[in-house]
C-alpha positions in Angstrom: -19.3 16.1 38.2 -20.0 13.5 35.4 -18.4 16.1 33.0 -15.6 16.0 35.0 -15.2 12.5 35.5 -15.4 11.3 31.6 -13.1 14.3 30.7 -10.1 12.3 33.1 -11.2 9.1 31.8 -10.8 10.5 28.0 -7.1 11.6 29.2 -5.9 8.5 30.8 -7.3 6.6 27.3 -5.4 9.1 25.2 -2.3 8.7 27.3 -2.5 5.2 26.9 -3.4 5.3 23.5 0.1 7.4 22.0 2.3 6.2 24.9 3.6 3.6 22.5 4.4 5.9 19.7 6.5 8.3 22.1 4.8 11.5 20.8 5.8 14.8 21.6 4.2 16.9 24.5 2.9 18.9 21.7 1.3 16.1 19.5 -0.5 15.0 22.7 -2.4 17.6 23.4 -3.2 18.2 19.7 -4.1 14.5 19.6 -6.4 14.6 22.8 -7.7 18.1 21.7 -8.9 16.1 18.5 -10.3 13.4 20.2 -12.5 15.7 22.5 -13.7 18.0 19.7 -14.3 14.3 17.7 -16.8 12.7 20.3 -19.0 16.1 20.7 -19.1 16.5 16.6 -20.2 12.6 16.5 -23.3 13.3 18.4 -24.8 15.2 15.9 -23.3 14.0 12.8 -21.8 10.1 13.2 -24.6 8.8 14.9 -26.9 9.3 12.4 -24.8 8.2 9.5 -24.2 5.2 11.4 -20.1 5.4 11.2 -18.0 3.6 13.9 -15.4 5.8 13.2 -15.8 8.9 12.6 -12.0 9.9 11.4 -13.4 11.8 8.7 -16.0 13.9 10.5 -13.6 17.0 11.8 -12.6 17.6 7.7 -16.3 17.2 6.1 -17.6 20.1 4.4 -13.7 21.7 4.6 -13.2 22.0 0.3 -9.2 22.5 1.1 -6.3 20.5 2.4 -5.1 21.9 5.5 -1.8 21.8 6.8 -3.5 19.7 10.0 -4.8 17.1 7.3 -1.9 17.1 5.7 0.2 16.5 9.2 -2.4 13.5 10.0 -1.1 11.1 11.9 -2.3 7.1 13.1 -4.1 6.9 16.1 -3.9 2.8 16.6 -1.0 2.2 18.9 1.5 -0.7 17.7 1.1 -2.6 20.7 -2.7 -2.8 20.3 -1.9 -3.4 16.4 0.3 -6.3 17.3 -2.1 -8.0 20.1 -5.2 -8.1 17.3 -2.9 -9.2 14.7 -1.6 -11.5 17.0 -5.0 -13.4 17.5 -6.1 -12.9 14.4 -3.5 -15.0 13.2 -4.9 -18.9 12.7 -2.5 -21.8 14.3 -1.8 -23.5 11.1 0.5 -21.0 9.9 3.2 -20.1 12.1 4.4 -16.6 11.8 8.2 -16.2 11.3 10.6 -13.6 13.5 11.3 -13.0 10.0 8.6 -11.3 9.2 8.1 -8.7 12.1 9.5 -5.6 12.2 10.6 -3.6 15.8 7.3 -2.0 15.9 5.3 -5.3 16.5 4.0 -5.2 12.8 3.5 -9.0 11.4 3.9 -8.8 7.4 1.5 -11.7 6.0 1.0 -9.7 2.9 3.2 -10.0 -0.1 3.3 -8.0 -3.1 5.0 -9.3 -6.0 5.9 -6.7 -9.6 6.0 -9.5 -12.1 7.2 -7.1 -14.9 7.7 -3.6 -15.4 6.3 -3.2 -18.6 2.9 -2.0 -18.9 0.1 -1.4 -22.3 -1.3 1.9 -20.7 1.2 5.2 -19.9 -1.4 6.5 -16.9 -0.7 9.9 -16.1 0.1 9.4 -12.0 1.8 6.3 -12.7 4.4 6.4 -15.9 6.1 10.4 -16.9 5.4 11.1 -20.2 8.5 10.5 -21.7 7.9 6.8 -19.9 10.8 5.2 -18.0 13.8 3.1 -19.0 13.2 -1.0 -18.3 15.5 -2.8 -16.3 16.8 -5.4 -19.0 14.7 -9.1 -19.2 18.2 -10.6 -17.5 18.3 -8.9 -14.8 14.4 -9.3 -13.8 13.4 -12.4 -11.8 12.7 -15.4 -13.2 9.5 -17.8 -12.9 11.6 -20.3 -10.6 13.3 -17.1 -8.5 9.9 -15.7 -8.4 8.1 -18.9 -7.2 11.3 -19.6 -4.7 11.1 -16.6 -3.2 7.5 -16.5 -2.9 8.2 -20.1 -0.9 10.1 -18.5 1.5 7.9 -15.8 2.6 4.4 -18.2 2.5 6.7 -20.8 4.9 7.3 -17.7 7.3 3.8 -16.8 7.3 2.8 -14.8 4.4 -1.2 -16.3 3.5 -1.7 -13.6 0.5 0.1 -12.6 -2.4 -0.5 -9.9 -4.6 0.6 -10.0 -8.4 1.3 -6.3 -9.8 3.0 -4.4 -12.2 3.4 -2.3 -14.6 0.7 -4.5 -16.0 1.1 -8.3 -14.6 -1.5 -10.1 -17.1 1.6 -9.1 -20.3 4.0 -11.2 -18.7 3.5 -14.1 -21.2 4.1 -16.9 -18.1 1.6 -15.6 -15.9 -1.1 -18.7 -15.8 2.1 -20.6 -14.9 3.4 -17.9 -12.1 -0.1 -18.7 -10.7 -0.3 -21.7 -10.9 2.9 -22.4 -8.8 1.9 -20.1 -6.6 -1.5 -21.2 -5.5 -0.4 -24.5 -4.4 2.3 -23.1 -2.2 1.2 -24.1 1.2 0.1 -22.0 3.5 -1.4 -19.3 1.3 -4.4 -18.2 1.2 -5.4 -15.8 -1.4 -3.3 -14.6 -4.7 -4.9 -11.5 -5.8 -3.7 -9.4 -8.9 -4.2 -5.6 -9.3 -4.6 -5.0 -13.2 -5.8 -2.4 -15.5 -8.1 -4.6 -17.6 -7.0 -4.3 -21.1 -6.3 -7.7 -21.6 -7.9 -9.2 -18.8 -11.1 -10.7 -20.3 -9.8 -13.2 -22.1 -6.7 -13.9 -19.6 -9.6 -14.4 -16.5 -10.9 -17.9 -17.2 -7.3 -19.7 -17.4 -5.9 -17.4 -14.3 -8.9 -18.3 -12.7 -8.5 -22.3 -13.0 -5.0 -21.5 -12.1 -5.8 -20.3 -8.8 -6.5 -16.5 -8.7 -8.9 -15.6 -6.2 -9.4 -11.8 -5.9 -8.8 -9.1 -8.4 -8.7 -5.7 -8.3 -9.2 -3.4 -11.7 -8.0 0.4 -12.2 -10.4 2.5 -14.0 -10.1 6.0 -13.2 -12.9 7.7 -15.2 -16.3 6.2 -16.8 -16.0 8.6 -20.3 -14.5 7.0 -23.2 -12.6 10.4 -23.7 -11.2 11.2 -20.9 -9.6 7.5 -20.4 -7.7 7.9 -23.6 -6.6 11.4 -22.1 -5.5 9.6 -18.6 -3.8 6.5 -20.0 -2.7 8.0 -23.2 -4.1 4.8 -24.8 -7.5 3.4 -26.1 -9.3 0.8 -23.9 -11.9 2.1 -22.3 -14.5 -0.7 -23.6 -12.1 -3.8 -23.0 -12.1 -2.8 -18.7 -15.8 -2.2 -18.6 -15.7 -5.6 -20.7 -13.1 -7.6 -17.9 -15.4 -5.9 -15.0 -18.6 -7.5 -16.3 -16.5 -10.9 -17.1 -15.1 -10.9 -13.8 -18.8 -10.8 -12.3 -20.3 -13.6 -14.5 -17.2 -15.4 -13.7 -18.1 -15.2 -10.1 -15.7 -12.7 -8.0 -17.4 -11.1 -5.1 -16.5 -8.1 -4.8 -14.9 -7.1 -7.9 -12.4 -4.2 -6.8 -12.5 -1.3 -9.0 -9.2 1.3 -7.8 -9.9 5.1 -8.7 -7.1 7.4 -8.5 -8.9 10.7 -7.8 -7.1 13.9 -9.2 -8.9 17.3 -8.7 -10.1 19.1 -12.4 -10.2 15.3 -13.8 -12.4 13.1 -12.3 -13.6 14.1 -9.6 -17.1 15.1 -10.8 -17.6 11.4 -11.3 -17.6 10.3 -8.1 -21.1 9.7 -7.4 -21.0 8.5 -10.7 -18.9 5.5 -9.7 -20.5 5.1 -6.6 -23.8 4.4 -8.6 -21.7 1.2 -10.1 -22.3 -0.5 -6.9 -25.8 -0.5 -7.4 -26.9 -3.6 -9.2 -23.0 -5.1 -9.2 -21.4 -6.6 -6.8 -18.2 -4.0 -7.0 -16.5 -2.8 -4.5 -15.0 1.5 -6.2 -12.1 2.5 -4.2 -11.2 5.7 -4.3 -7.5 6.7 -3.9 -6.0 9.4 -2.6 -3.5 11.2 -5.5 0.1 9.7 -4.4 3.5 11.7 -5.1 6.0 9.2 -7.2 8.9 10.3 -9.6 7.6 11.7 -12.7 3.9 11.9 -12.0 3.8 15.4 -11.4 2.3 15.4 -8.5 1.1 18.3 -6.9 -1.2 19.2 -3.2 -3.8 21.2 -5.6 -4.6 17.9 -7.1 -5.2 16.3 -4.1 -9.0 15.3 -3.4 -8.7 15.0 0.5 -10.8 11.9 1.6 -13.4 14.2 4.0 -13.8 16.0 0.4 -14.8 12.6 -1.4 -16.7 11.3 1.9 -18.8 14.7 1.9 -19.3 14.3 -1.8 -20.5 10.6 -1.1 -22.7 11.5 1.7 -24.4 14.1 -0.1 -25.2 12.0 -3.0 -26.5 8.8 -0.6 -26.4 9.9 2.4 -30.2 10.4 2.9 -31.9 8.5 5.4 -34.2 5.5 4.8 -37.4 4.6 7.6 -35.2 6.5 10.1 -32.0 4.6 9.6 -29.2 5.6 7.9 -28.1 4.6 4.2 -24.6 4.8 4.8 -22.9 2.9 7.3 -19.5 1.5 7.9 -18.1 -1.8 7.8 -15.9 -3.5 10.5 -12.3 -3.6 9.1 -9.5 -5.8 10.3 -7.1 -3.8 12.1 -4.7 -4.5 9.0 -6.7 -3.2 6.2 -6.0 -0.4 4.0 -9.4 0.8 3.3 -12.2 2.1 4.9 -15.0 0.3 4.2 -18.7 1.7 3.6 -21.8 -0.2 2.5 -25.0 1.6 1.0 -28.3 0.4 1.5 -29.8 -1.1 -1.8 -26.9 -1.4 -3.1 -25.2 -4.6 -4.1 -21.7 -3.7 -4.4 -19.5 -1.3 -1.4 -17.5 1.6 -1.5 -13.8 2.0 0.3 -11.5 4.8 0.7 -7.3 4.4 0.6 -6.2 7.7 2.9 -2.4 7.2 2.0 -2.1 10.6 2.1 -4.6 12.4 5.4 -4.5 9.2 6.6 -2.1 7.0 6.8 -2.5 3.0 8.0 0.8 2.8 8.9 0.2 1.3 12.0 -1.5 -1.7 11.0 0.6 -2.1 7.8 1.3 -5.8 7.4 2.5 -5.5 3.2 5.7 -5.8 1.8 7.2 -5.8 -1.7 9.4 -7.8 -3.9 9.6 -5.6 -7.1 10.3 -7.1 -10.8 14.1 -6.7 -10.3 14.3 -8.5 -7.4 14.9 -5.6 -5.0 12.5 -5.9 -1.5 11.2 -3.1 -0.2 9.6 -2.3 2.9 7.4 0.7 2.5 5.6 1.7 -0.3 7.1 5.7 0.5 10.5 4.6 1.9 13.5 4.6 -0.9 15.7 2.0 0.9 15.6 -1.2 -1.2 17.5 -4.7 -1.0 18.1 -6.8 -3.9 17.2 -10.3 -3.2 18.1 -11.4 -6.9 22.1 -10.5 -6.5 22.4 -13.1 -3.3 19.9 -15.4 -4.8 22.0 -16.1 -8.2 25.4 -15.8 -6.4 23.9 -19.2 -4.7 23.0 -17.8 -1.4 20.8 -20.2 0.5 17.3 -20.2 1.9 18.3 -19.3 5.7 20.8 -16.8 4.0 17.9 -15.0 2.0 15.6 -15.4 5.5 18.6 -13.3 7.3 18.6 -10.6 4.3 14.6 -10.3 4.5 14.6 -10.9 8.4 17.1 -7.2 8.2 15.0 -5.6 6.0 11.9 -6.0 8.0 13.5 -5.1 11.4 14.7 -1.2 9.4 11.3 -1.0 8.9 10.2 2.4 10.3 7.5 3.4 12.6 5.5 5.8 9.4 6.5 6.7 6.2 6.6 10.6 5.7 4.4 13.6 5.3 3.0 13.8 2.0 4.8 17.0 1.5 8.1 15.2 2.6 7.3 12.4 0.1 6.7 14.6 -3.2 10.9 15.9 -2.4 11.8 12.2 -1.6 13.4 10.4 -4.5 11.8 7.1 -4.9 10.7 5.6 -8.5 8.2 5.7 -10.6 4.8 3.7 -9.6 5.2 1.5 -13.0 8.9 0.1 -11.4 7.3 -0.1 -8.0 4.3 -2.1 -8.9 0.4 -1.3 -7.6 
């Protein structure tokens, strides 16, 4: 009888739980089946790793990608999404209709492409014959930048992200900063870079307001990053990741882009970087763009990296476990791991078995001035056209205000994705 009883409790929570994302009759009882097989696996295996969520669990051990990881889908309904969000979301910065979409989804996360030119020619990121630049005209100034930015802060935006191609080259960057940190109402301006430059750039962007930074290094041999960026640097990011420490960032993000037969036997390798460091390695799931041939066999599935992970840390320490996972806000990206004994963290980015869609809050204004919605999605508006034909601020807030609403509910299958034309990474920005 108390069998029976939690198995019609677990259906009336699974009901309630996809009701909001009208699924089909089919995805329902896939979903629930999932969830039932999900809480018996967990006894044996999540408890004594000490995860929360166990997402990963079903797909440990698997080696493949499976047309069921593949098809993943979010389990977070919108309207839970929206209520956490919702209080979450501190009285001294009102949120703007502007920036929710039809889903419930408040956007308070702003990525800005400052340029599209970039000192590296990454493999996933730029084809090898690289990619025609928009002309320096028709890319957004430091005022449009910096006016734009305004507009999206005063509607409730509290954290901008400065990307690329490579954001430290652009020559005005300490002064982008600058401006930007003393809009208020933000919070935190972040930059994703891949180090080259970065050492000597940190000190003035860090006087000019830049709190959080996160560095791409995709491999830990000398060799093998002159094979991946098709350039020599290796030294200079291993250089900006230990002046970034001394200069006091805590964590210091380090983004891996995993890619089966290249660097995937370094993953316990990066993991030991957390050791002594306060860094915080995030591996990447492999994402399809135009020109990066991308391809499902490259894939390394996160269950694949977790196992890997696990089996390198995973060992138990006075009965407790030395893995466990971290609390993350219902809007972040990652999942989040600690390690015990070690200083630094580890996170995960499933874009592709999965997605966060549900508790996406990020948008983009690219270098050109186009916004875009979803990293995925190819619908753009250009912001740049209206803004230098003279449009006005509550002109630009109806243009942003459309955009958001056409927002839709999840981007696409990977599989769907790869046949999707969209641009490169390098004119999208990190």
């Amino acid at each position: 009888m108390l069998r029976k009883k939690k198995r019609k409790k677990s259906a009336v929570f699974t009901l309630s739980l996809f009701s909001p994302l009208r699924t089909t009759k089919t995805l329902f009882v896939y979903q629930k089946f999932v969830l039932t097989m999900r809480r018996c696996y967990s006894k044996f295996t999540a408890y004594h790793l000490g995860f929360k969520n166990s997402n990963f669990l079903l797909q440990v051990g698997s080696g493949s990608v499976t047309r069921r990881t593949i098809a993943t889908t979010s389990e977070r309904s919108f309207s839970n999404y929206a209520a956490q969000v919702g209080q979450s979301q501190t009285k001294d910065n009102t949120v703007s209709d502007m920036l929710i979409d039809s889903f419930g989804r408040l956007h308070t996360y702003l990525r800005i492409s400052l340029t599209e030119r970039c000192n590296l020619r990454c493999q996933y990121c730029m084809p090898s014959e690289g990619v025609e630049l928009t002309p320096n005209s028709d890319l957004l100034s430091q005022s449009e930048i910096v006016r734009l930015a305004g507009l999206f802060v005063s509607a409730g935006v509290n954290k901008i992200r400065l990307t690329g191609g490579e954001p430290t080259v652009r020559k005005d960057i300490e002064e982008i900063c600058m401006q930007l940190s003393s809009l208020k109402g933000l919070k935190n301006l972040a930059i994703t870079t891949n180090g080259i430059t970065l050492a000597r750039k940190l000190p003035k962007l860090q006087e000019c307001g830049l709190d959080s930074l996160n560095i791409s290094l995709d491999t830990l041999v000398p060799a093998k990053f002159e094979f991946l960026t098709r350039r020599k640097g290796h030294d200079r990011v291993m250089k900006s990741i230990d002046t970034a420490i001394e200069l006091g960032y805590n964590p210091v993000k380090v983004n891996c882009v995993l890619m089966r037969g290249l660097n995937d036997d370094e993953i316990c390798d990066f993991v030991d970087l957390t050791r002594d460091k306060p860094i915080n390695v995030r591996f990447i799931e492999f994402m399809p763009f135009d020109g990066n041939v991308w391809n499902v066999k490259k894939l390394v599935p996160y269950a694949e990296v977790m196992d890997k992970v696990v089996s390198c840390y995973g060992k138990q320490v006075k009965g407790f476990p030395s893995i466990k996972r971290m609390q993350d806000h219902p809007t972040e990206t990652a999942k989040n791991f600690t390690i015990d004994g070690h200083c630094g963290s580890v996170s995960f980015i499933t874009s592709m078995t999965e997605h966060f869609c549900a508790g996406c809050n990020r948008l983009r204004l690219l270098a050109d001035g186009n916004f875009k919605v979803c990293l995925f999605g190819p619908s753009e508006v250009s912001l740049r056209d209206p803004l230098r034909s003279g449009a006005d601020d509550e002109a630009l807030r109806e243009i942003i205000g459309a955009a958001v609403k056409r927002k839709k509910a999840a981007h696409a299958g990977m599989l769907d994705i790869a046949k999707t034309a969209n641009r490169p990474m390098i004119h999208i920005g990190g």
